[in-house]
C-alpha positions as CSV (number, residue, x, y, z in Angstrom):
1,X,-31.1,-26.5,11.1
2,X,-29.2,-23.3,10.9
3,X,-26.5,-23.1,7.8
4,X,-23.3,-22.9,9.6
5,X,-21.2,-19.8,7.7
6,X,-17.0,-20.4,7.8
7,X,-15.3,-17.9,9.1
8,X,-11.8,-16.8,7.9
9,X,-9.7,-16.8,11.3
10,X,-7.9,-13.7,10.0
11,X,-10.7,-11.9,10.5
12,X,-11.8,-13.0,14.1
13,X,-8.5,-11.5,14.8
14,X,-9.2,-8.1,12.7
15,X,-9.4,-5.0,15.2
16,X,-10.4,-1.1,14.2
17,X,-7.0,0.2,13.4
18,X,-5.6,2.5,15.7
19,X,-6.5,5.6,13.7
20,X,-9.9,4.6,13.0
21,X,-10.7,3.9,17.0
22,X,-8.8,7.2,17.7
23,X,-11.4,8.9,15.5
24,X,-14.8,7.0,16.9
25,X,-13.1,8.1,20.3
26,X,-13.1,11.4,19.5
27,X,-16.5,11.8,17.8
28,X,-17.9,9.9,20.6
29,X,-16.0,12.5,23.6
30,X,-17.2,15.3,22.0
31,X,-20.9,13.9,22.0
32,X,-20.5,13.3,25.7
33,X,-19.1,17.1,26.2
34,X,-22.3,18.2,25.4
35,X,-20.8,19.2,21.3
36,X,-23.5,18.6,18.7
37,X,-21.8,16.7,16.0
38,X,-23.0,17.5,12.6
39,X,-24.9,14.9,10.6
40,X,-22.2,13.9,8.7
41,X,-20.4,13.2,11.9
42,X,-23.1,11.2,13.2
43,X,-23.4,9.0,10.4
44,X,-19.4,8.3,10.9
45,X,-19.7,7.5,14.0
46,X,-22.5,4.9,14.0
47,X,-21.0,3.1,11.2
48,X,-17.8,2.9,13.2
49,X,-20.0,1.3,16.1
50,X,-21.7,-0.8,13.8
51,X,-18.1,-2.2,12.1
52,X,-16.6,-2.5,16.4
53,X,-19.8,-4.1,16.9
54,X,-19.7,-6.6,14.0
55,X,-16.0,-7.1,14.5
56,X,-16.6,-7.9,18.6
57,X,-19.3,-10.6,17.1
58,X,-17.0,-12.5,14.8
59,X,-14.5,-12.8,17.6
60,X,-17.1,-13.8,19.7
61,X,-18.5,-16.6,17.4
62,X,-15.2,-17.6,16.2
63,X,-14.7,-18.6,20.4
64,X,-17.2,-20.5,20.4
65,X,-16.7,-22.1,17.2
66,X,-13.0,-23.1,18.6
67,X,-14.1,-24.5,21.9
């Protein structure tokens, strides 16, 4: 049976603050523009994608833990 992990509700309502989104944005644009981002840049950005990521799957198991 699988351990069932509590989850603080204030955090399955925690978002990327505007600032931080604003930056992954912007890394991620000028990837798409054809811009090689540096390697310090890439490692910014996919740990921004993996924390949006994570964040979207707390939400998401916090709904179905409330339903």
């Amino acid at each position: 049976m699988p351990e069932i992990v509590e989850i603080p509700i204030e955090l399955t309502h925690f978002q990327l603050p505007q600032a931080v989104q604003a930056r992954l944005q912007s890394l991620l644009d000028r990837q798409d523009e054809g811009y090689t981002l540096s390697q310090a840049e890439r490692q910014e950005a996919e740990g921004l994608v993996e924390l949006a990521e994570f964040l979207s799957l707390l939400r998401l198991r916090s709904t179905r833990v409330t339903k």
